[in-house]
C-alpha positions in Angstrom: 9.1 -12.1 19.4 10.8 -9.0 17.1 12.2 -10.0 13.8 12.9 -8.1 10.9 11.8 -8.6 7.3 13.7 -7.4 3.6 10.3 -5.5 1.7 9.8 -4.2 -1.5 7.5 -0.8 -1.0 7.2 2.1 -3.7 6.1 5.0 -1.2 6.3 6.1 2.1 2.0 6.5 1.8 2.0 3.1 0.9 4.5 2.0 3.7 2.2 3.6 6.2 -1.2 2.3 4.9 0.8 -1.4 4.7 1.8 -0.8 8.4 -1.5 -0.2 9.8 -3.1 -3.4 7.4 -0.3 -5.8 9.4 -0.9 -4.3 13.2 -4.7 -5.3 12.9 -3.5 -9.0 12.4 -4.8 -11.2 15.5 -1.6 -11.8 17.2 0.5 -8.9 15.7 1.8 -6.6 19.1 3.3 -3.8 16.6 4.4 -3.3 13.3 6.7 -0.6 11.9 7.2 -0.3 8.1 10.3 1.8 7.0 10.0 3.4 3.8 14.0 4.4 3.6 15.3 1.0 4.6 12.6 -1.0 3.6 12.4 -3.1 6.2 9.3 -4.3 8.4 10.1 -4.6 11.8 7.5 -7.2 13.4 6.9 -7.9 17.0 4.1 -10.8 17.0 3.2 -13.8 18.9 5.5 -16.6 18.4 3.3 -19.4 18.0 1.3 -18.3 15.1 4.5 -16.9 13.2 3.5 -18.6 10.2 0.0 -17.1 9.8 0.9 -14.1 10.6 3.2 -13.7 7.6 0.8 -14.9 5.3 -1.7 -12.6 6.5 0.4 -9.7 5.8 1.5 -10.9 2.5 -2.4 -11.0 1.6 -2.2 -7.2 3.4 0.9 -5.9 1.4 -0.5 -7.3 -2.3 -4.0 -5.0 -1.0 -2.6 -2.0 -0.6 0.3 -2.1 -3.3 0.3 -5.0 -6.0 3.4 -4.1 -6.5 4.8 -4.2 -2.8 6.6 -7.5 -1.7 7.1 -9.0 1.3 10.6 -11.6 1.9 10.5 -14.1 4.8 
């Protein structure tokens, strides 16, 4: 399943190091943060939506305190 998410990121390093904290989820197929739009587009299994996006909240708030993530 693909949805996209609203997300509050300061930098497009940051965007990138979020990304690649969110793909090595279990159960996330790919992840693709956009700096410009901010946006996360997420393509993960179904089932275990809800884990998953609290698992990359905890992921975002490592790499960027400041970074937020709306679902």
């Amino acid at each position: 399943m693909k949805k996209t998410y609203k997300m509050e990121v300061d930098c497009a390093n940051c965007a990138a190091k979020i990304e690649d904290a969110i793909r090595k989820i279990d159960g996330v197929n790919e992840a693709r943060v956009n700096f410009m739009t901010q946006k996360l587009v997420l393509d993960c299994d179904e089932a275990r939506l809800n884990d998953i996006l609290k698992e990359a909240r905890k992921a975002c708030r490592r790499v960027d305190s400041d970074s937020e993530l709306y679902c």
